[in-house]
N, C-alpha and C positions, 0 to 999 in steps of 0.2 A: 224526341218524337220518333216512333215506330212506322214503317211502312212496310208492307209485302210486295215484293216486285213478282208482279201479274205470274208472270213465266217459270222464274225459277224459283217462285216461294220459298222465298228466303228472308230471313228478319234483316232490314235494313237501318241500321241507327243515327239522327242527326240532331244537332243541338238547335232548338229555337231561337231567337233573336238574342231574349234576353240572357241565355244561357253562355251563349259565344260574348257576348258581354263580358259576365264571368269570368268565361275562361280565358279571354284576354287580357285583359285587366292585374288578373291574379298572378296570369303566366308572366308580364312585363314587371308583376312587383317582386318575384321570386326569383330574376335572371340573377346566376349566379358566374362572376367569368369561368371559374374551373370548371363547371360543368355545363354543357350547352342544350340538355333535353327542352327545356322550356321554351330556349329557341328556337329549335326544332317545331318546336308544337305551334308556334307563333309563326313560323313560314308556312308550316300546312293548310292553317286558316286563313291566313291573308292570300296564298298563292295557289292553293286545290293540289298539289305538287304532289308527288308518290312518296313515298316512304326514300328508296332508293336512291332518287334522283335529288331529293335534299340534303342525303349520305353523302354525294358526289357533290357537292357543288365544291366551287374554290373561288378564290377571292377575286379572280378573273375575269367569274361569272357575275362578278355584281358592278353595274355601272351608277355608282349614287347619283352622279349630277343627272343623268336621264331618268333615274328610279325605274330601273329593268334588272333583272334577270334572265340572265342565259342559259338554257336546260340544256345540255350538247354529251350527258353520261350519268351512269348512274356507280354506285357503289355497293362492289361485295361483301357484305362485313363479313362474311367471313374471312376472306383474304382479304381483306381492306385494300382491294385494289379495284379502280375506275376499269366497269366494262359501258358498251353501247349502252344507249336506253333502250325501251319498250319495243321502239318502231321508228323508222323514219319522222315520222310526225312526233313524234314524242320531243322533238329536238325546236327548241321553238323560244321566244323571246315573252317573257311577263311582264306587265308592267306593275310595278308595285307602288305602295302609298308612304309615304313620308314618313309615317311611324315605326316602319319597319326597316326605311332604309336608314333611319338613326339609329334603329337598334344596329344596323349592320356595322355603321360608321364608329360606334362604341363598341362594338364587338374587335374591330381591324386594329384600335388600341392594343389589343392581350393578343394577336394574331400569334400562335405557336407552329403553323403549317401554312400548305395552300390549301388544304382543306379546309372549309371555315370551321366544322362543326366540332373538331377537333379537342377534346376536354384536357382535363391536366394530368392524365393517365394517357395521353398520345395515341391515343385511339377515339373514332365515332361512336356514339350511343349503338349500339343494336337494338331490333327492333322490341326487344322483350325489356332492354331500360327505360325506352320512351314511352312503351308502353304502361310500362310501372308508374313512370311519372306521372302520366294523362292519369291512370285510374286515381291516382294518389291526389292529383289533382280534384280531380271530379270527386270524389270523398267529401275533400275539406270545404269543396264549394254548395255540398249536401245534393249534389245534381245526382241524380241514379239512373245510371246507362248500363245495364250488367251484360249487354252484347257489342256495346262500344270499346272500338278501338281507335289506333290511328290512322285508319283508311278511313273511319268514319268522318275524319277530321276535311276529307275530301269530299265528302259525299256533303257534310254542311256547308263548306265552301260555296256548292254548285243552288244547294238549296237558299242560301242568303243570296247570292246575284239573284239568282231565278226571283225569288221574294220583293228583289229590289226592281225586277224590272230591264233586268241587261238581259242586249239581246243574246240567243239561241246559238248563234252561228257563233259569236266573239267568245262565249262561253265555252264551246267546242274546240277553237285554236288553244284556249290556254289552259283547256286541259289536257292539250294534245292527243286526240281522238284524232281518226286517219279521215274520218269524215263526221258529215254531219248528221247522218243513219245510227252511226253511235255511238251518240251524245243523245240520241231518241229512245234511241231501243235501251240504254241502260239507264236513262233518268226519265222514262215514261211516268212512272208512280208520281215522282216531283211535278212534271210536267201537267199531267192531268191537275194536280192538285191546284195551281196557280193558274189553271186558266179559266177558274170564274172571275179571279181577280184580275185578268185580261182581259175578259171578256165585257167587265161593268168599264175598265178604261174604253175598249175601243164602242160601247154603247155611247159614253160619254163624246167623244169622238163624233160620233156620229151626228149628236144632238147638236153638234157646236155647229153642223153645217151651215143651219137655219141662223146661226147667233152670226151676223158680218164681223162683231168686236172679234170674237175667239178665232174667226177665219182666218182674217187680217192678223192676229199676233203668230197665227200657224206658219203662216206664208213670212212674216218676218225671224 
């Protein structure tokens, strides 16, 4: 799906439900341990995370038995060496889903570093292999994105919560934005879009005033 953001009229790309489907599915049947793009690509979606800051993670940063993630640095690929992240805010706790913290728990198996993303050439994807991968990706799953990239993979992220209904503000923490001004002003296109589908929940809402049953399970 295509959107132009109001301001900066810029082509903004993100994958539909059924697309992320796809590309998850395909990315979890393709993991290879010597190389870790697919992984990569499957942190992005599940966590909204930066390019950078997924380069940087270490095996430190992942607590399985809580299923979180610790964002506290990103990575140079160029020097493949750990600088700050974004912003102060950028530093911040994710919580993640079961699926991923298995893939992490199978990953810790071949661990070669404390980098996790580490492949079997002792170096991180850069951002032009992962990106290879994704288009490579998208190819074989016949999806056509020809302005999609791996930041895109961020922007579907925010679009699937938003789609699902999580709040604004929790959406904002874990993409680490310094406020909640913006997470507004740079997902406004998203934002207008889901709020007629907000707008029939909280009509719906409204009607249950009059219903005592719907009241009554609110309040419990």
């Amino acid at each position: 799906m295509t959107i132009r953001h109001p301001k900066k009229s810029r082509k903004i790309e993100y994958l539909n439900i059924q697309e992320i489907q796809q590309l998850s599915e395909y990315s979890f049947n393709h993991i290879n341990k010597n190389f870790t793009s697919h992984q990569m690509i499957l942190t992005a979606i599940y966590t909204g995370m930066r390019l950078g800051e997924i380069q940087g993670l270490q095996w430190k940063d992942i607590n399985t038995d809580f299923k979180t993630i610790t964002v506290r640095h990103a990575l140079n690929e160029s020097t493949q060496e750990l600088i700050p992240t974004k912003n102060e805010s950028s530093n911040r706790i994710i919580r993640i889903n079961q699926e991923l913290t298995d893939m992490f728990i199978e990953m810790k198996q071949h661990k070669r570093a404390d980098l996790i993303f580490i492949n079997q050439y002792g170096t991180v994807p850069t951002s032009a292999a992962v990106n290879k991968k994704l288009r490579e990706s998208l190819k074989s799953l016949n999806i056509k994105r020809a302005g999609f990239h791996f930041h895109s993979l961020r922007h579907t992220h925010v679009a699937y919560l938003l789609y699902c209904g999580a709040d604004l503000y929790a959406i904002s923490k874990r993409l680490g934005h310094s406020d909640l001004a913006t997470t507004t002003r740079v997902y406004s296109y998203l934002i207008e879009e889901y709020k007629v589908k907000t707008d029939n929940k909280i009509e719906q809402y409204l009607d249950d005033i009059t219903d005592p049953k719907s009241v009554k399970e609110i309040a419990e």
